[in-house]
PyMOL commands that place a pseudoatom at each C-alpha (Angstrom):
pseudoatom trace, name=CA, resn=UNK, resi=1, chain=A, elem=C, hetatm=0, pos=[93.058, 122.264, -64.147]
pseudoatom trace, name=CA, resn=UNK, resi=2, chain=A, elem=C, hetatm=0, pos=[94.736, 121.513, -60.783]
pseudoatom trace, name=CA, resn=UNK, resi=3, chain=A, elem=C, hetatm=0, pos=[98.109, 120.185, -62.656]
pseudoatom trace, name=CA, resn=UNK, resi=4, chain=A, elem=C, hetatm=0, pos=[97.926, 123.876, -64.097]
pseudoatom trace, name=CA, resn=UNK, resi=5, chain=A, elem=C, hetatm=0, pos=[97.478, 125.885, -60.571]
pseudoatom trace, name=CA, resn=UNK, resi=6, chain=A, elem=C, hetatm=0, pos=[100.183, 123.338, -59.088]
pseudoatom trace, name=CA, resn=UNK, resi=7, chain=A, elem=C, hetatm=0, pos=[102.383, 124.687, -61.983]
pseudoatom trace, name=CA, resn=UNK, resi=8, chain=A, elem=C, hetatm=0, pos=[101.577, 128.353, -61.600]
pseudoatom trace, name=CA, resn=UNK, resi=9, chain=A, elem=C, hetatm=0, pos=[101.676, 128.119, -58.139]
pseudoatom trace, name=CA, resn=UNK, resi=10, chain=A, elem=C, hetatm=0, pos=[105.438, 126.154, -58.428]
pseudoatom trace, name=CA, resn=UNK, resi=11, chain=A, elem=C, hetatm=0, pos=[106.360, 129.262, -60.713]
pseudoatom trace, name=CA, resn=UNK, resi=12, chain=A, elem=C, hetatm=0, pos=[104.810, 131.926, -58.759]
pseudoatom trace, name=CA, resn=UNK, resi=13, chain=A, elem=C, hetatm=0, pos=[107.068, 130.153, -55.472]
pseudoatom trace, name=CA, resn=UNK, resi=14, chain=A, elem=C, hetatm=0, pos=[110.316, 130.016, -57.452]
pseudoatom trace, name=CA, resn=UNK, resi=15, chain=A, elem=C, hetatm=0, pos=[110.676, 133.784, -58.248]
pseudoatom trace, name=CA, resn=UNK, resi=16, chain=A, elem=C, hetatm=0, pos=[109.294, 134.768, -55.091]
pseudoatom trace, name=CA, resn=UNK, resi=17, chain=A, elem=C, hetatm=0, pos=[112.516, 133.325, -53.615]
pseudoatom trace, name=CA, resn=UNK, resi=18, chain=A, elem=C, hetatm=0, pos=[114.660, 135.020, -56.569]
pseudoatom trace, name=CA, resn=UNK, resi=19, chain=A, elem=C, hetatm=0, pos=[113.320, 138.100, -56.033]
pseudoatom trace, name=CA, resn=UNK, resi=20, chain=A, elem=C, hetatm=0, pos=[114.243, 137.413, -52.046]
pseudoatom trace, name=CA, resn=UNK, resi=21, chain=A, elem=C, hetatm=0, pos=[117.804, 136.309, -53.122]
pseudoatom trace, name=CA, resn=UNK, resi=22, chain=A, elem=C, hetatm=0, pos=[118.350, 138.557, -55.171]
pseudoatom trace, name=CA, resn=UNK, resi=23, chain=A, elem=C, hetatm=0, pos=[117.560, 141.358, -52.809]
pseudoatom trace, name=CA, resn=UNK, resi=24, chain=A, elem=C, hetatm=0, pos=[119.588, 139.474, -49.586]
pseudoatom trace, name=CA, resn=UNK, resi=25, chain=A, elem=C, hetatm=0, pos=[122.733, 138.290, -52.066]
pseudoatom trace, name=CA, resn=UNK, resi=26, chain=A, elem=C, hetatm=0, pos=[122.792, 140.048, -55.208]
pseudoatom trace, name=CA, resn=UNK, resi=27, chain=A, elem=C, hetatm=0, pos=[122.308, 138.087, -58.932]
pseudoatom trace, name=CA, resn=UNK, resi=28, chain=A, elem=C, hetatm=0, pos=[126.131, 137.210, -58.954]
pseudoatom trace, name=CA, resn=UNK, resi=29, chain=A, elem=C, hetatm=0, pos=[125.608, 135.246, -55.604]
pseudoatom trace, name=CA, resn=UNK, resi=30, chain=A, elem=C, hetatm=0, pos=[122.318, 134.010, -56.120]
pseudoatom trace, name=CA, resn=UNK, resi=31, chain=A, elem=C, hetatm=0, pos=[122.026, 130.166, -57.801]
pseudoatom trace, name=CA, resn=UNK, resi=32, chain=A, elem=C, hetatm=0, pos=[119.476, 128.766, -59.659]
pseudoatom trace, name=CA, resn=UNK, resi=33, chain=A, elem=C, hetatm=0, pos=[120.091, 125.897, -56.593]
pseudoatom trace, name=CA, resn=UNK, resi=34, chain=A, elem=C, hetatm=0, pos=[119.635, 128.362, -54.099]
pseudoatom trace, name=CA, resn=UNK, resi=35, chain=A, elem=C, hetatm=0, pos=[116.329, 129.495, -55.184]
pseudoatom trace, name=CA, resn=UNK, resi=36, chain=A, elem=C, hetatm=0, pos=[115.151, 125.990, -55.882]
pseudoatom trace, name=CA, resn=UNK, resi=37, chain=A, elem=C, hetatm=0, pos=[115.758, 125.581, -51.900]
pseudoatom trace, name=CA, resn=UNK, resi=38, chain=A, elem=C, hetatm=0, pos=[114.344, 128.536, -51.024]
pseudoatom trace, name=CA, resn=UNK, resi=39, chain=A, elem=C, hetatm=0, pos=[111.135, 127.888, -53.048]
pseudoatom trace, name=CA, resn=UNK, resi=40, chain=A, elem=C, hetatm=0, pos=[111.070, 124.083, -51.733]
pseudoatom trace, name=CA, resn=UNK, resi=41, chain=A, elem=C, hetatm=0, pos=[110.883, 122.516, -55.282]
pseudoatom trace, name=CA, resn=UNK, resi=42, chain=A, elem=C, hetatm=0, pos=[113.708, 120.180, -57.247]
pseudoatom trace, name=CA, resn=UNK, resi=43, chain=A, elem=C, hetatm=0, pos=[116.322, 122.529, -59.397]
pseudoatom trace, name=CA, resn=UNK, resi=44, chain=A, elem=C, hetatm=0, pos=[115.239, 121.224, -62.447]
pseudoatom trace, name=CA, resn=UNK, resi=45, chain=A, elem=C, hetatm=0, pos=[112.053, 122.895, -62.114]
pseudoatom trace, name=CA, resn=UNK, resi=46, chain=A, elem=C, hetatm=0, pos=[113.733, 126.181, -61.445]
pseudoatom trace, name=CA, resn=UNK, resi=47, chain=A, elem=C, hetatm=0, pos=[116.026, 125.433, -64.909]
pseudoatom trace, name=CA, resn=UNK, resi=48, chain=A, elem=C, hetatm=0, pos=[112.035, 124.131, -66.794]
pseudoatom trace, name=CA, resn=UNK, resi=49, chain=A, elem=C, hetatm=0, pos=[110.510, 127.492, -66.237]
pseudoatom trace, name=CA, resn=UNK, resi=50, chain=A, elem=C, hetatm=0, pos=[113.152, 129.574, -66.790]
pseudoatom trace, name=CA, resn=UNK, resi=51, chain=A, elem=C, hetatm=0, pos=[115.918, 128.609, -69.054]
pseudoatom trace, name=CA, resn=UNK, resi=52, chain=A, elem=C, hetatm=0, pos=[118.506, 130.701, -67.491]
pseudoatom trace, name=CA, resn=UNK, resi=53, chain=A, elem=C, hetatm=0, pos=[119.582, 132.825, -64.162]
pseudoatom trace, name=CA, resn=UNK, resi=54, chain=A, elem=C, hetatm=0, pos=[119.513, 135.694, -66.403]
pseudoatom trace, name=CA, resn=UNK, resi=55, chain=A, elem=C, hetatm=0, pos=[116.015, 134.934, -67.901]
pseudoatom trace, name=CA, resn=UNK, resi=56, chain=A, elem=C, hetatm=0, pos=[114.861, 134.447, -64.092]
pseudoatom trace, name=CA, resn=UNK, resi=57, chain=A, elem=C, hetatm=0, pos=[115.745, 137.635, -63.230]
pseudoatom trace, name=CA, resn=UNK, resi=58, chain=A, elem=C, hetatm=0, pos=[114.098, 139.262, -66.567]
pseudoatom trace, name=CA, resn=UNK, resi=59, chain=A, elem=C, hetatm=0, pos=[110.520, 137.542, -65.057]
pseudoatom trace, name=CA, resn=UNK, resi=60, chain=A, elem=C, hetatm=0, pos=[111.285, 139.074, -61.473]
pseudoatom trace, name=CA, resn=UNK, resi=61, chain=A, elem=C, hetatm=0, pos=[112.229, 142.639, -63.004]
pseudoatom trace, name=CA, resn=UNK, resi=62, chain=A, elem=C, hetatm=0, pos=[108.729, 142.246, -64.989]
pseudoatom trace, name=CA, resn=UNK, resi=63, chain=A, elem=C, hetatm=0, pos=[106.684, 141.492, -62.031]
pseudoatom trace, name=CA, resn=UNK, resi=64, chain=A, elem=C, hetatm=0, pos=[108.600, 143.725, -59.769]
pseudoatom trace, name=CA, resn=UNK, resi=65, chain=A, elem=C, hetatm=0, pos=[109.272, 147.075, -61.095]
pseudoatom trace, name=CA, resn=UNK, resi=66, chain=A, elem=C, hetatm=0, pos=[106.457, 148.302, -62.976]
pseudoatom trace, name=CA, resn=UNK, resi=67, chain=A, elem=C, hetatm=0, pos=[107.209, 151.997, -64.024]
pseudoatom trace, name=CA, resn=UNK, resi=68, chain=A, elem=C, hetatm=0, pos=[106.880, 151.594, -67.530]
pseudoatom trace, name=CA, resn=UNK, resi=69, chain=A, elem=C, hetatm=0, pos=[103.435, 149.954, -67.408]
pseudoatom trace, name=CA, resn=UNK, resi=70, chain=A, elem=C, hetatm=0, pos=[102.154, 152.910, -64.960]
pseudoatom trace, name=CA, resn=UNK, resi=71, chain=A, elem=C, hetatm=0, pos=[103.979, 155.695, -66.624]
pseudoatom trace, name=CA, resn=UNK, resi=72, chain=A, elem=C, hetatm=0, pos=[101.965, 154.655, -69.605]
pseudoatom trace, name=CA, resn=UNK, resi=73, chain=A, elem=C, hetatm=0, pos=[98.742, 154.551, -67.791]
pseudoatom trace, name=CA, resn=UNK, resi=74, chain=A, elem=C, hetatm=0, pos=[99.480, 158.085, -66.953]
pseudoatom trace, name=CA, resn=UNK, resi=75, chain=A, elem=C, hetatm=0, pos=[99.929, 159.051, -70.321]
pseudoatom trace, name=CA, resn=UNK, resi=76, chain=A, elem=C, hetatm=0, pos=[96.708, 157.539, -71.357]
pseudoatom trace, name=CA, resn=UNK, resi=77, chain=A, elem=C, hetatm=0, pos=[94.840, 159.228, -68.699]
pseudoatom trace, name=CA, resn=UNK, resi=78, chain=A, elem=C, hetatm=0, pos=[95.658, 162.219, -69.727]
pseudoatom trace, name=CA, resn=UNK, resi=79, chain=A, elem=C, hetatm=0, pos=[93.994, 164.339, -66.998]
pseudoatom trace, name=CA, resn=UNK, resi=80, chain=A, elem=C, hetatm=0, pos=[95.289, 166.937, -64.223]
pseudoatom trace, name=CA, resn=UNK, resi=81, chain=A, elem=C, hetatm=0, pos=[95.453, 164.074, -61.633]
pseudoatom trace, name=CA, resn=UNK, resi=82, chain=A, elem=C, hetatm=0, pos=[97.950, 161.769, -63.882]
pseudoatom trace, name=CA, resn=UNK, resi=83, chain=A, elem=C, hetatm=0, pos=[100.859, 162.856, -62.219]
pseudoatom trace, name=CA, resn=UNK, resi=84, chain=A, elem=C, hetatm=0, pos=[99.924, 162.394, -58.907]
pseudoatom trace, name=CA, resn=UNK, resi=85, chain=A, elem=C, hetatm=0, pos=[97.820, 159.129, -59.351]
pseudoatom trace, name=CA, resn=UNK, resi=86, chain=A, elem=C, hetatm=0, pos=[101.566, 158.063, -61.121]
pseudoatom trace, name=CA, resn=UNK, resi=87, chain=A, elem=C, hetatm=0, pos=[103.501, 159.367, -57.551]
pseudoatom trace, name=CA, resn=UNK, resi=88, chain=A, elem=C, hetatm=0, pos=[101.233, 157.327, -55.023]
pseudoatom trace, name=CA, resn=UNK, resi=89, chain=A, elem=C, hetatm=0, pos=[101.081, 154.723, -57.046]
pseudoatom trace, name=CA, resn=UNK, resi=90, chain=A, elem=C, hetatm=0, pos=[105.478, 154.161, -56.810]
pseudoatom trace, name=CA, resn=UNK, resi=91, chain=A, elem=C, hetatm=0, pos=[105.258, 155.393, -53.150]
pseudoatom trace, name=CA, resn=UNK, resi=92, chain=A, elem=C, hetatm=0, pos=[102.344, 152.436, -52.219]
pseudoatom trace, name=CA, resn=UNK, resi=93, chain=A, elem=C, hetatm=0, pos=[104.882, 149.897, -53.686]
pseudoatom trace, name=CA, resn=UNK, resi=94, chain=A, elem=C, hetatm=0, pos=[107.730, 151.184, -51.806]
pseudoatom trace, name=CA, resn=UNK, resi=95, chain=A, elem=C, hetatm=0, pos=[105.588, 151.738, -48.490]
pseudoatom trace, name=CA, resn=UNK, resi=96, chain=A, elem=C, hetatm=0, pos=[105.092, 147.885, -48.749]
pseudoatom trace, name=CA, resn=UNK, resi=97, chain=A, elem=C, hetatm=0, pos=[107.975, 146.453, -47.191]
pseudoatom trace, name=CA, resn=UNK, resi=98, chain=A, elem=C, hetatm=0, pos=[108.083, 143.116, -49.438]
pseudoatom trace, name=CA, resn=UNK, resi=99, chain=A, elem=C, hetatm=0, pos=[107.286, 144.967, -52.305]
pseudoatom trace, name=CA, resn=UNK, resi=100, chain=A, elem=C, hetatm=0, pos=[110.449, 147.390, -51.519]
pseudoatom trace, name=CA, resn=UNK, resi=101, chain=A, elem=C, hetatm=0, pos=[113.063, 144.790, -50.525]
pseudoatom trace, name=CA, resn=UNK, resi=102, chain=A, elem=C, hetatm=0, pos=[111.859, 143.255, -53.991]
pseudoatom trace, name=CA, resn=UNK, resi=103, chain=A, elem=C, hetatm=0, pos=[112.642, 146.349, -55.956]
pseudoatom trace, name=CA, resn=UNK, resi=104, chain=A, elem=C, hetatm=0, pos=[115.880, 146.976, -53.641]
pseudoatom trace, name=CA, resn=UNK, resi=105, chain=A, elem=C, hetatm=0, pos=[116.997, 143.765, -54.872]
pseudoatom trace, name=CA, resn=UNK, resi=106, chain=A, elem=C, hetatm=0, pos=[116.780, 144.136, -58.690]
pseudoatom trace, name=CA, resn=UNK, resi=107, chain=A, elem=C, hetatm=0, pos=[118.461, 147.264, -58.390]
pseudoatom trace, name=CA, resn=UNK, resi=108, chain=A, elem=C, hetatm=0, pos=[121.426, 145.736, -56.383]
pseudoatom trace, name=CA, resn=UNK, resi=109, chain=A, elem=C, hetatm=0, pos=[121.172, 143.253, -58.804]
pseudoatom trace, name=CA, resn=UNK, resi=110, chain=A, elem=C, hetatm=0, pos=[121.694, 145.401, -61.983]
pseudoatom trace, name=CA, resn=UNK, resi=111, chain=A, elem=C, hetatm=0, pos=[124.880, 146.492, -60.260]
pseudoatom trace, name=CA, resn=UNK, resi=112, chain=A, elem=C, hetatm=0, pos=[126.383, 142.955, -61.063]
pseudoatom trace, name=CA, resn=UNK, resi=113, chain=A, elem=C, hetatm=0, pos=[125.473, 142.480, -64.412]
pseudoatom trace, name=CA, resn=UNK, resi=114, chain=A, elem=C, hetatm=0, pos=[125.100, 144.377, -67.381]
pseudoatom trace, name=CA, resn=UNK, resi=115, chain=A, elem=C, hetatm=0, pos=[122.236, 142.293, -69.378]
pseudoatom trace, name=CA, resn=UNK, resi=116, chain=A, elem=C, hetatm=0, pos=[120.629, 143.074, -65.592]
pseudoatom trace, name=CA, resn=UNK, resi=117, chain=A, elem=C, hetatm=0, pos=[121.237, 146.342, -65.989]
pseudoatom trace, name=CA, resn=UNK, resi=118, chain=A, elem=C, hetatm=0, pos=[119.853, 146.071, -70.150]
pseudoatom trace, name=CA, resn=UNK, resi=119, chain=A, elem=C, hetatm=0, pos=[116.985, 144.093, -68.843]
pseudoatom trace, name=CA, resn=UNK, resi=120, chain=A, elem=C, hetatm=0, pos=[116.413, 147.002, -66.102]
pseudoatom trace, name=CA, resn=UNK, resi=121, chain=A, elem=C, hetatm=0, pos=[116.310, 149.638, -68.035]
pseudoatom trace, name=CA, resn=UNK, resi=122, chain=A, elem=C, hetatm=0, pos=[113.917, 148.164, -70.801]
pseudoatom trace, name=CA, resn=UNK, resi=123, chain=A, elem=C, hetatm=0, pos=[111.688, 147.520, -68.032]
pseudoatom trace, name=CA, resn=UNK, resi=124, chain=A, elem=C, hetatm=0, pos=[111.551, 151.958, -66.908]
pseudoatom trace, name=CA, resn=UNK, resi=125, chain=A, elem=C, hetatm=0, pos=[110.653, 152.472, -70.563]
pseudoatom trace, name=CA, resn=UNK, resi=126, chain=A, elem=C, hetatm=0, pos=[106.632, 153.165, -71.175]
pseudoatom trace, name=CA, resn=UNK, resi=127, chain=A, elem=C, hetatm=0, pos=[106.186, 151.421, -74.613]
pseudoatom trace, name=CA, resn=UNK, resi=128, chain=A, elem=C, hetatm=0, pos=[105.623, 153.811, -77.657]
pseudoatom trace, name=CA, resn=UNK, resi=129, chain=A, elem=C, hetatm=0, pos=[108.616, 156.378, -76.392]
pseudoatom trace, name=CA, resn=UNK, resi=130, chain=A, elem=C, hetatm=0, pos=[111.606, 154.299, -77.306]
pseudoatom trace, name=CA, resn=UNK, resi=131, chain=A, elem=C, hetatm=0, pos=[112.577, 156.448, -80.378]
pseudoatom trace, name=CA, resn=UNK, resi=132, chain=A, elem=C, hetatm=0, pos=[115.929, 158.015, -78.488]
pseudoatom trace, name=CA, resn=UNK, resi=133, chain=A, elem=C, hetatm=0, pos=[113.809, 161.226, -78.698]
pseudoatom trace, name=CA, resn=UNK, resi=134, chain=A, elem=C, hetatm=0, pos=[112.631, 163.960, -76.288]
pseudoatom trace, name=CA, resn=UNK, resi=135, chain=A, elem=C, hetatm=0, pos=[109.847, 161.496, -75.108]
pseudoatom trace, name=CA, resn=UNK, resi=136, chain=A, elem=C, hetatm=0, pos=[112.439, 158.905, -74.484]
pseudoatom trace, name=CA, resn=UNK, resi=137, chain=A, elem=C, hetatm=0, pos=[114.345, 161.197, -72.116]
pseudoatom trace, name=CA, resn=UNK, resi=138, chain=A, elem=C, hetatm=0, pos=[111.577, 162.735, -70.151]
pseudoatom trace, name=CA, resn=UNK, resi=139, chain=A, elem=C, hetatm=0, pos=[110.068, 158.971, -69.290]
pseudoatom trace, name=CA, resn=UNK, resi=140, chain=A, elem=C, hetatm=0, pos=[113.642, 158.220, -68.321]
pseudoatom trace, name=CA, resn=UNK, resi=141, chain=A, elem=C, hetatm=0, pos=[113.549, 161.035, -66.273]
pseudoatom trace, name=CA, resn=UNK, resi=142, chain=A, elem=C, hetatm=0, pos=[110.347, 160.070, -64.616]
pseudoatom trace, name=CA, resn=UNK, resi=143, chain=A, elem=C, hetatm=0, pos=[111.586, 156.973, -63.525]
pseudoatom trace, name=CA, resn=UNK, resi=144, chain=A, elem=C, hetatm=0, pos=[114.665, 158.282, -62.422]
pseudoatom trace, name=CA, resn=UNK, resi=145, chain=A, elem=C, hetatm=0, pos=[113.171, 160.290, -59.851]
pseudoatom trace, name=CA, resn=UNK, resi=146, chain=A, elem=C, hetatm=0, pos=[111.294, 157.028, -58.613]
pseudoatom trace, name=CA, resn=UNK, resi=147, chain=A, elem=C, hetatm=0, pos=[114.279, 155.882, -58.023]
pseudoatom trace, name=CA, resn=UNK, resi=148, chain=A, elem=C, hetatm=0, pos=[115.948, 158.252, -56.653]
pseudoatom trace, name=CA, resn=UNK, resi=149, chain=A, elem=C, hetatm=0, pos=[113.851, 159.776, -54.465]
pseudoatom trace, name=CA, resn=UNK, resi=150, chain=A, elem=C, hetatm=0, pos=[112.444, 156.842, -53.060]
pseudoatom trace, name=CA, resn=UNK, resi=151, chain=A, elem=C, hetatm=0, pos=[116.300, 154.991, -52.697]
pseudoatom trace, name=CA, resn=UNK, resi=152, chain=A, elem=C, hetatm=0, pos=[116.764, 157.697, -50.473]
pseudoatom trace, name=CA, resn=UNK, resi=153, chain=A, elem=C, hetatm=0, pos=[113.723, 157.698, -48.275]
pseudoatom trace, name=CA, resn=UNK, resi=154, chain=A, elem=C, hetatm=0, pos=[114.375, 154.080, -47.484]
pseudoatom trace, name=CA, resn=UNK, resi=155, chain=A, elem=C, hetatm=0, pos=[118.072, 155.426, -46.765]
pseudoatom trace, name=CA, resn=UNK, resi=156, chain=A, elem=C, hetatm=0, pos=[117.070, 157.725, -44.646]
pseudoatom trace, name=CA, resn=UNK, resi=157, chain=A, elem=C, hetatm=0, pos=[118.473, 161.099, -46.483]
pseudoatom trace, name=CA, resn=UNK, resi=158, chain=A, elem=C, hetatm=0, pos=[115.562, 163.002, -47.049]
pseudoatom trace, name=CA, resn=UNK, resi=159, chain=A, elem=C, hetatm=0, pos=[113.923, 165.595, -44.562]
pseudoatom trace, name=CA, resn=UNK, resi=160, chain=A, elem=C, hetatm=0, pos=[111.739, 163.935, -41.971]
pseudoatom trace, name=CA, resn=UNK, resi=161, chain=A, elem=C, hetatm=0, pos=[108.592, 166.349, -43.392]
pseudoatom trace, name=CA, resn=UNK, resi=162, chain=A, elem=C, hetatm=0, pos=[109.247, 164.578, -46.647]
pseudoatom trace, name=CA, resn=UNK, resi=163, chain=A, elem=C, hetatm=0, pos=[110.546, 160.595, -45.426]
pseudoatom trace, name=CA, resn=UNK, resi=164, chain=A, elem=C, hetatm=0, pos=[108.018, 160.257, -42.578]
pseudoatom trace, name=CA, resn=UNK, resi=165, chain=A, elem=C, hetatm=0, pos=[104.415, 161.687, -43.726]
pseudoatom trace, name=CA, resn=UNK, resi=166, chain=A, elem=C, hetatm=0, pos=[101.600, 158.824, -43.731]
pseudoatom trace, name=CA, resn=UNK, resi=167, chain=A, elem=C, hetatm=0, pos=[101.579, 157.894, -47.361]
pseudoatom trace, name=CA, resn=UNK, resi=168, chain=A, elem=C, hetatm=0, pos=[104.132, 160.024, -48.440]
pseudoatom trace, name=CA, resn=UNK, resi=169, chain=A, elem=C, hetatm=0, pos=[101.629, 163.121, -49.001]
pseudoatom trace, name=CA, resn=UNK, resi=170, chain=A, elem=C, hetatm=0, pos=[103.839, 165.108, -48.411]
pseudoatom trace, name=CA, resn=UNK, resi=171, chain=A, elem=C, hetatm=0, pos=[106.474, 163.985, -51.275]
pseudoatom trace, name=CA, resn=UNK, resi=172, chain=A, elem=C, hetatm=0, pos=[103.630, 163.673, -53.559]
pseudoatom trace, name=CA, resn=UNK, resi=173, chain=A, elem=C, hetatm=0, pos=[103.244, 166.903, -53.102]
pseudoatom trace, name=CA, resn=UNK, resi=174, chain=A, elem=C, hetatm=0, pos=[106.289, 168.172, -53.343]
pseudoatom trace, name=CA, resn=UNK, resi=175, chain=A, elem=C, hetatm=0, pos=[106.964, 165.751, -56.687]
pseudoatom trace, name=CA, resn=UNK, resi=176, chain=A, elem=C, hetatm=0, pos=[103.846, 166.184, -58.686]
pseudoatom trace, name=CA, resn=UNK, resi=177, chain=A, elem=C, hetatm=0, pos=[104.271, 169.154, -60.160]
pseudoatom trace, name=CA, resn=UNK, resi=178, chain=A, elem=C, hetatm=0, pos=[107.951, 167.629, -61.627]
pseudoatom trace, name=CA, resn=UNK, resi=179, chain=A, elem=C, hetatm=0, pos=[105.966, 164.834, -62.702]
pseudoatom trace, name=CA, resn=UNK, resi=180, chain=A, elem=C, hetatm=0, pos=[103.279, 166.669, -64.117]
pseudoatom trace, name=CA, resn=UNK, resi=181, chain=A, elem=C, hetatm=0, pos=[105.240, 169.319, -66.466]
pseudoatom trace, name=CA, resn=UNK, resi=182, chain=A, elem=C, hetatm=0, pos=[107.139, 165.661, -67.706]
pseudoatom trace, name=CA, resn=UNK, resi=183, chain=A, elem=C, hetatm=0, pos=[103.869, 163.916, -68.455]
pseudoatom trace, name=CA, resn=UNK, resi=184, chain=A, elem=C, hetatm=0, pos=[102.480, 167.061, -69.997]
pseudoatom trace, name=CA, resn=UNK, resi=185, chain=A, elem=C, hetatm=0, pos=[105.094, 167.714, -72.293]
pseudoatom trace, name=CA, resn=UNK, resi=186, chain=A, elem=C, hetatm=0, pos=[105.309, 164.339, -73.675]
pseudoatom trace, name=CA, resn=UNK, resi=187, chain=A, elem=C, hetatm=0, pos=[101.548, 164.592, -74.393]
pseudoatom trace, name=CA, resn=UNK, resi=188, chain=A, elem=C, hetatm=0, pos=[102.358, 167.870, -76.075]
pseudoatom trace, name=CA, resn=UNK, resi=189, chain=A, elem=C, hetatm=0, pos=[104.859, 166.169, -78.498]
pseudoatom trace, name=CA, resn=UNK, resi=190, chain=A, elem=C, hetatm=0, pos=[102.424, 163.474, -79.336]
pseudoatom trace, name=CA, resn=UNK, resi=191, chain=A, elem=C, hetatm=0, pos=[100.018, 165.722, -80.485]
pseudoatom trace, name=CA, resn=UNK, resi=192, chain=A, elem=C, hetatm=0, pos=[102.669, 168.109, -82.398]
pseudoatom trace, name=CA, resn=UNK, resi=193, chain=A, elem=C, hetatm=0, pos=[101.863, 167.878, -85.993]
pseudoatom trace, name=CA, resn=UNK, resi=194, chain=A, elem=C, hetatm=0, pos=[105.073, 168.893, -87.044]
pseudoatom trace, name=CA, resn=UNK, resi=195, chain=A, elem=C, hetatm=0, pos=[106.931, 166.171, -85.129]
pseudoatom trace, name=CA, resn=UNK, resi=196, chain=A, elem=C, hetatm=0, pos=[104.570, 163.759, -86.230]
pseudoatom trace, name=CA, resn=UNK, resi=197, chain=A, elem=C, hetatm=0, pos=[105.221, 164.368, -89.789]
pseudoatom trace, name=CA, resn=UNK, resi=198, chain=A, elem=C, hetatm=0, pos=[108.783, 164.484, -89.076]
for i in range(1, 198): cmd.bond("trace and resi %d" % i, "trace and resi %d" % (i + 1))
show_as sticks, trace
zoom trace
């Protein structure tokens, strides 16, 4: 059992510092070396648990942007509060400032490569929705905004009444009813007897 945490914990160490990288030098200047350094352990542990710099980066975009899983949650609730349960949900992550730099990273990093960017974009995609249909685009949408909105709190571009309320209440607000008419209408489509028999 303690040769298992040891290895868990040696994981868990190695893509903290490749999400860090990442987010200071981008995936084209990040090594596997680097983040062996950075995470105090011998390279070819790095190269043991994951086989690739590409299949690092896959494990970091899994643990560190999570729209898809809570987009689906959303869904599944169902319920008037979805959308905004969905909004402070993204804006807690970002309000964390580890948690942001993180999620800053990976998107810098999709810039440099495109099985980044592939890898990305599978990752904003609630499962069940990847039919290239109406459902498809609206969950794209959602996550979109996330983006979006929140890349340019942390830039500084939206109105202070917006950027600077505690927990972002105020850009819940403002958001949830975008959210809301997204999440409803792919709810709507799922229940649509006609598409399903389509």
């Amino acid at each position: 059992m303690a040769k298992a945490r040891g290895a868990s914990g040696t994981r868990h160490a190695i893509m903290r510092s490749a999400a860090d990288l990442f987010a200071e030098l981008g995936f084209g200047n990040t090594s596997m070396r680097a983040v062996a350094a950075d995470a105090g352990c011998d390279p070819a542990l790095v190269t043991h648990y994951f086989a690739s710099k590409e299949a690092l980066y896959r494990a970091v975009v899994e643990e560190t942007v999570r729209p898809a899983e809570v987009i689906r949650e959303a869904l599944e609730r169902g319920d008037e509060g979805a959308a905004e349960w969905l909004l402070r949900h993204a804006v807690a992550d970002w309000n964390d400032p580890v948690q942001r730099r993180r999620i800053l990273g990976v998107l810098r990093s999709a810039s440099d490569l495109p099985a980044a960017r592939e890898r990305l974009s599978q990752s904003l995609l609630a499962e069940g929705v990847a039919d290239g249909g109406p459902d498809e685009v609206r969950v794209w949408l959602i996550s979109s905004l996330f983006i979006g909105v929140m890349t340019s709190r942390h830039m500084g571009l939206l109105p202070p009444e917006l950027a600077e309320a505690e927990g972002g209440d105020e850009l819940v607000r403002a958001l949830a009813p975008v959210v809301a008419s997204y999440l409803a209408a792919v709810r709507r489509d799922d229940a649509d007897p006609v598409r399903d028999a389509s």
